[in-house]
C-alpha positions in Angstrom: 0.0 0.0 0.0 3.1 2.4 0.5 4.0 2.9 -2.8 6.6 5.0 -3.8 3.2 6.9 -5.4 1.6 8.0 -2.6 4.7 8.7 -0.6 6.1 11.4 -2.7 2.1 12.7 -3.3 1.5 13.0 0.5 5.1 14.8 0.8 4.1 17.0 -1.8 1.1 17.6 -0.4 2.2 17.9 3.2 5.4 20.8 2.0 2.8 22.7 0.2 0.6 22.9 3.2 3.6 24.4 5.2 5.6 26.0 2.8 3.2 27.9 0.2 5.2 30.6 -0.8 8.6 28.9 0.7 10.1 29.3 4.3 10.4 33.0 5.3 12.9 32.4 8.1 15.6 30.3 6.6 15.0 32.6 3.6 16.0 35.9 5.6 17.8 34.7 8.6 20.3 31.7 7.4 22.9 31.8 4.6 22.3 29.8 1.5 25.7 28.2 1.8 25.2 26.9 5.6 25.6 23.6 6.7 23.7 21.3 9.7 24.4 17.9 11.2 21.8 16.9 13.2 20.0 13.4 14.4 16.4 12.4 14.7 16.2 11.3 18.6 13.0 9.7 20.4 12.2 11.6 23.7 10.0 8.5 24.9 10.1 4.7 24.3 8.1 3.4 21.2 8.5 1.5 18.2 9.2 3.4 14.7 7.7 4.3 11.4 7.6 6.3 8.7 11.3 6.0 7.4 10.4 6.6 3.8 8.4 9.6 4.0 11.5 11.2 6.0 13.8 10.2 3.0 11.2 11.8 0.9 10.5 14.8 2.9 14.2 16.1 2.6 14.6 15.1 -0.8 12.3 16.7 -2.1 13.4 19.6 -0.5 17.3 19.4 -1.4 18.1 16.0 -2.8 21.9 17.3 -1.7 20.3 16.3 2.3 21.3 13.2 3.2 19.8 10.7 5.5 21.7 8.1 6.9 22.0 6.0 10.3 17.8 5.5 9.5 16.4 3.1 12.1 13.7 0.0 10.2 10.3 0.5 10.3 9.0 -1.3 13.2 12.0 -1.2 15.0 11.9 -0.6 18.9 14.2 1.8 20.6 14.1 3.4 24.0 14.2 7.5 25.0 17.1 8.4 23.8 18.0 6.5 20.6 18.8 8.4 17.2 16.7 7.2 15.3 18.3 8.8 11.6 20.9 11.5 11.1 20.1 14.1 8.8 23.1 16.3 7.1 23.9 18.9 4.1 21.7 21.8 3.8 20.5 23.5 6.7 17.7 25.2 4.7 16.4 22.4 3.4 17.0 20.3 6.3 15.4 23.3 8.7 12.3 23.9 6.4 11.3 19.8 6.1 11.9 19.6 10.3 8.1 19.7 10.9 7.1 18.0 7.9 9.3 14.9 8.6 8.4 14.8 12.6 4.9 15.4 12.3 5.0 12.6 9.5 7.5 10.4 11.9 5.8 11.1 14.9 2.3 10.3 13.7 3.1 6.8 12.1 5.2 6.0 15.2 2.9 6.5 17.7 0.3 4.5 15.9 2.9 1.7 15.5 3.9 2.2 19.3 0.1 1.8 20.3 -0.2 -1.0 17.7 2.8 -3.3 19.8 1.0 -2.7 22.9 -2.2 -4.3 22.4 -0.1 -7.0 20.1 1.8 -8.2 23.2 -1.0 -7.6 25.5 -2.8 -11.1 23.3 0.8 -12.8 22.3 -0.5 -15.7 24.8 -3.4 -16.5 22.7 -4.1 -17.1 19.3 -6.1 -13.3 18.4 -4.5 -11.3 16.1 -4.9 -7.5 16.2 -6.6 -5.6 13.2 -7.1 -2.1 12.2 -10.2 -0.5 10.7 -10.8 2.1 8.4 -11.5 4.7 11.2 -8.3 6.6 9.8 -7.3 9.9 8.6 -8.7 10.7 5.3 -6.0 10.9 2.5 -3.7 8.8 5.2 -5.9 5.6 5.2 -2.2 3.7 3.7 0.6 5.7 5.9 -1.8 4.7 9.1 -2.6 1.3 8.2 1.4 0.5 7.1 2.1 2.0 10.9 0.1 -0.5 12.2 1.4 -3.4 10.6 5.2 -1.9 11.8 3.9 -2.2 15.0 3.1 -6.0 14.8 -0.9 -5.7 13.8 -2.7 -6.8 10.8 -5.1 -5.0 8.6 -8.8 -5.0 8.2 -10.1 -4.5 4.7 -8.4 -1.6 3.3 -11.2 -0.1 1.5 -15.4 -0.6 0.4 -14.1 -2.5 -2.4 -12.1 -5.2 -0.9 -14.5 -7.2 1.0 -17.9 -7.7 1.3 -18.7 -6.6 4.8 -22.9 -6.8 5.8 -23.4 -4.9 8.9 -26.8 -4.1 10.8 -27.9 -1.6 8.7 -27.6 -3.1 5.6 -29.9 -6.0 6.6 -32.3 -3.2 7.3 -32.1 -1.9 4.2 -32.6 -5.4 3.0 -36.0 -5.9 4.7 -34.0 -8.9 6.2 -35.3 -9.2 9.7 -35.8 -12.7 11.0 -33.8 -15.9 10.5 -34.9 -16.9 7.3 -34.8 -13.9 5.3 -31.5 -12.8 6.9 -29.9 -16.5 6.0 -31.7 -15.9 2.1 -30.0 -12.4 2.1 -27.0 -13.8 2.3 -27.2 -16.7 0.5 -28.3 -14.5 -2.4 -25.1 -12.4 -1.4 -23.0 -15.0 -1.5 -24.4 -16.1 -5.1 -23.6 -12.8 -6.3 -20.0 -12.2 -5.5 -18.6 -15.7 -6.6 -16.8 -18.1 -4.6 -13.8 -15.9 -4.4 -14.9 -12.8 -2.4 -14.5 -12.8 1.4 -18.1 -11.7 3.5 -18.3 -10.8 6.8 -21.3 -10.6 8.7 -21.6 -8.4 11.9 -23.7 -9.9 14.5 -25.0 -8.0 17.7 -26.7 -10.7 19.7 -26.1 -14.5 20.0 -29.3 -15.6 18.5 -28.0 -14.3 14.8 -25.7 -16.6 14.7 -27.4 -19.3 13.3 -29.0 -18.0 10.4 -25.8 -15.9 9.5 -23.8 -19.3 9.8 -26.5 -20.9 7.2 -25.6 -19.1 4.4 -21.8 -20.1 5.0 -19.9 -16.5 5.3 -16.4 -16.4 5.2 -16.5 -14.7 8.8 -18.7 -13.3 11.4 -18.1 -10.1 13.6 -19.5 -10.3 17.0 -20.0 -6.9 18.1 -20.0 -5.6 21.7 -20.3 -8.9 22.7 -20.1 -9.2 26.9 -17.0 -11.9 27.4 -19.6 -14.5 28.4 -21.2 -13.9 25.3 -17.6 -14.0 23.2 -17.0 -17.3 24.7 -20.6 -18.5 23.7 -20.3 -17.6 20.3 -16.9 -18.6 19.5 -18.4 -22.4 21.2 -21.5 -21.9 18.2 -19.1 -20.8 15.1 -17.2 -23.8 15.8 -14.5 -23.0 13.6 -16.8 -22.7 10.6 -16.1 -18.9 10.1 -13.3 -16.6 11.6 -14.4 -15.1 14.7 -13.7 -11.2 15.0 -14.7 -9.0 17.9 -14.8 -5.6 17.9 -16.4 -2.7 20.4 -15.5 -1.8 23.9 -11.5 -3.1 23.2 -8.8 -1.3 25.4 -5.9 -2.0 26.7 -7.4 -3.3 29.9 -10.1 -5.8 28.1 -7.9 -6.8 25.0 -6.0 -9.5 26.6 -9.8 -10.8 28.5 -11.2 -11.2 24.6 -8.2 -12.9 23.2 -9.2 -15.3 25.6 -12.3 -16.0 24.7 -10.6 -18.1 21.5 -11.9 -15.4 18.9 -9.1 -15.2 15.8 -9.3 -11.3 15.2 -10.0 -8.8 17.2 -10.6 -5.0 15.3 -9.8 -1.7 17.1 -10.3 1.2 15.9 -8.7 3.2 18.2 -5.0 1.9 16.7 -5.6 4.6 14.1 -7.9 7.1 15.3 -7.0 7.2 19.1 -3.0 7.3 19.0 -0.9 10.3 20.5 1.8 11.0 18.3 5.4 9.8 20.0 7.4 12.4 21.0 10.2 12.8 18.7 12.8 16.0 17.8 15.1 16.8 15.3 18.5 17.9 17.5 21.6 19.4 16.0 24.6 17.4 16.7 
């Protein structure tokens, strides 16, 4: 999903947003000839991402910057660590400092937040997913930050996987166990063998018809743990098991262990604090 593409796009995008009609200071107050040596250094633990749009940043700006010492993608460090060091010219290296961190600092603390909930279920068997509750225009920065930080992800867009959620059956008239199983079914007749569908389910009696018309995986949403262990026991293995709504950091590792094989959290994307990170002169 990070193609070289969108990574010099959202760059672009990102220098034209903070630079419309250039960089007044270094423009007035530092010589064109100068010189800086300086080192991106993390003033907090976390794990790291967004290498490539730092390389791009600066590039962009002076391809004479360069950026060496660059730690991998998903790579943990403590407060403290360099993280890359940044040389050549200090306007270009001065006017892409905000750019790069916010960029940096953004991915990384969605990739820190991501390794959290990842270890918190590393006893069980649950895997940890994204959504597509993410910053619009940043939907493949946000979702590559979460796979640094040891997650997997959810469907990336509306046209990757059929998803049927509450509303939909609504829409469908479908609202008792035989017309919601015929729904589906239909559904499935439709798409072809090939094409994942997902059925959200918000109460254990659903289960039954939605497991009739053989989907490739059923949500079970807001489900008490009680109720996750229940409905895990019904599915049998006969669809993946997600589980989504009410996930935190203190009920993550409580669901894991309930047996379900994904569990989706929204907040990966939309709920991380950026990581503290600066750009120090050496």
């Amino acid at each position: 999903m990070l193609t070289p593409h969108l990574i010099e796009s959202v760059v672009r995008a990102a220098l034209a947003e903070d630079t419309p009609w250039g960089d007044l200071t270094v423009e007035l107050a530092i010589p064109a000839g100068a010189a800086i040596d300086t080192s991106l250094v993390a003033r907090e633990t976390g794990v790291f991402a967004g290498g490539a749009l730092l390389v791009e940043t600066f590039r962009q700006l002076d391809p004479r910057i360069e950026v060496t010492e660059l730690a991998e993608d998903g790579a943990a460090f403590e407060a403290g660590a360099s993280l890359a060091r940044i040389t050549g010219p200090a306007r270009g290296v001065l006017t892409g400092e905000r750019v790069a961190l916010n960029l940096c600092q953004r991915l990384s603390g969605i990739a820190t937040l991501t390794a959290e909930y990842a270890a918190a279920v590393a006893h069980t068997r649950a895997r940890i997913a994204d959504t597509r509750k993410t910053t619009p225009g940043l939907r493949a920065l946000e979702k590559h930050a979460v796979r640094a930080g040891g997650g997997t992800n959810h469907r990336f867009s509306l046209s990757d996987a059929i998803m049927v959620k509450d509303n939909h059956l609504a829409a469908l008239g479908a609202v008792d166990d035989a017309s919601i199983t015929a729904a589906l079914r239909g559904l499935r007749d439709r798409a072809g063998h090939t094409t994942a569908i997902i059925v959200e389910v918000d109460r254990l009696e659903q289960i039954a018809p939605v497991l009739a018309a053989a989907p490739t995986g059923i949500l079970l949403d807001n489900f008490s743990i009680p109720e996750l262990v229940e409905g895990v026991r019904l599915i049998d293995g006969r669809a993946v098991v997600e589980a989504s709504g009410g996930v935190d950091l203190s009920t993550v590792a409580s669901i894991a262990e309930t047996g379900v094989d994904v569990i989706s959290v929204g907040r990966l994307t939309h709920g991380a604090r950026a990581l503290d990170l600066g750009l120090d002169a050496r």
